[in-house]
N, C-alpha and C positions, 0 to 999 in steps of 0.2 A: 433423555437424549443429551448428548456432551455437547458444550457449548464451544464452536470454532471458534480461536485468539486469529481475527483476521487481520495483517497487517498490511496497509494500505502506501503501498511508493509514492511519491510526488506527484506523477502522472494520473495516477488515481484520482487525487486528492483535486490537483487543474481539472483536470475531465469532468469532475460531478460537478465543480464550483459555476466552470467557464459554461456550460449550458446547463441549464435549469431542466430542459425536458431528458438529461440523460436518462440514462438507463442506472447508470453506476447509483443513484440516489437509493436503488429500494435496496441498494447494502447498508444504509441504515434503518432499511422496515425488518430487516431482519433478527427476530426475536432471539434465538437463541445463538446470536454470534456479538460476539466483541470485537470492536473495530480498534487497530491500534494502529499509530505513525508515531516518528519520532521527531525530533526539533527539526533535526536535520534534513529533512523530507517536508516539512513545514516550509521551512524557509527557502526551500527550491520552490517549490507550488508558489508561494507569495511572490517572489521575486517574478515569477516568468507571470502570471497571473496580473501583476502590477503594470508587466510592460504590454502583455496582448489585450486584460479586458480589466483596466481598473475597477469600474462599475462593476464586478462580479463579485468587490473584495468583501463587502458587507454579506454574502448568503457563502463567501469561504469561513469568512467568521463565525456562522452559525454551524455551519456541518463540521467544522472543529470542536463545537461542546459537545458533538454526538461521538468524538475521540477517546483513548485515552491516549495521550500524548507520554511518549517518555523521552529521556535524554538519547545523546548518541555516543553510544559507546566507544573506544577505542576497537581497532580494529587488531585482532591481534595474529600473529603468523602463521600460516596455517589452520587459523579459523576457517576462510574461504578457497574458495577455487582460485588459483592463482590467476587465468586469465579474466578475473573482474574483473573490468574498467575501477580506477581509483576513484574518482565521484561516487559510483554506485556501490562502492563496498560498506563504506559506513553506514548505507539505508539497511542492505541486507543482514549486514551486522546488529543491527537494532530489534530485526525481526528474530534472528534467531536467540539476542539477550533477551528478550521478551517474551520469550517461549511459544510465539506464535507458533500456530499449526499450518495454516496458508500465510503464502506471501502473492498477492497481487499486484502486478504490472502489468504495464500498456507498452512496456517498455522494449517491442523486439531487438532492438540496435543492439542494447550489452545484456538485456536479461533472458532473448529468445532462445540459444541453447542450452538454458535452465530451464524453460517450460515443460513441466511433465514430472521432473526431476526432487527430488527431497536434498536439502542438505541442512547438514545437522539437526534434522528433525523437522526441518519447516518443507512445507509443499506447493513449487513456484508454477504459478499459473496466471492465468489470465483472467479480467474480472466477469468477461463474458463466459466462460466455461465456469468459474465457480458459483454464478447464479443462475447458469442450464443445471447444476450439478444440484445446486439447493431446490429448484423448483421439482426435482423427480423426487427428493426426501419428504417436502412436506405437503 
């Protein structure tokens, strides 16, 4: 079976951190997928993570070693869809230098008329539909 390059937005990354009984946690029980985020999706989650639940910062730390963290690319012109929002292009941008296969967001405000959709290779959805999609595979 191919191993899904899952790459995890900001929103992801808050969401599992800030409650403990999420859901979003068993996307690291997930054997044969690799979870990826980039700096720049890091340091959104920390930052807003800092100001709603300090206390959550110690178990963001940990579900960051279960990452592979990479840099954030330059976004380059006609890489993306031109109505990206300019915050959210460098995340998407990392996803598709990283050769993910999914891109995960919680993000409907600028990522929701991507849901469903592939661009340059990556497949943007939601984290609740790719672990209804994982549980009918395994």
């Amino acid at each position: 079976m191919a191993v899904d390059r899952v790459f995890l937005d900001a929103n992801i990354l808050f969401s599992a951190a800030y409650k403990g009984a999420s859901r979003l946690r068993l996307l690291w029980r997930i054997s044969n997928a690799e979870l990826i985020t980039s700096e720049y999706a890091v340091e959104e989650a920390r930052r807003n993570l800092l100001r709603a639940r300090p206390e959550s910062m110690t178990e963001f730390e940990s579900l960051l070693d279960g990452l592979t963290v990479i840099g954030s690319p330059s976004v380059l012109p006609g890489l993306l869809p031109e109505e990206l929002d300019g915050k959210d292009a460098p995340i998407l941008a990392a996803a598709v230098r990283s050769e993910a296969t999914h891109f995960l967001t919680g993000d409907k405000r600028h990522f929701g008329r991507f849901v469903g959709q592939t661009i340059r290779g990556v497949y943007i959805t939601t984290a609740a539909h790719y672990l209804r999609e994982r549980d009918t595979l395994e």
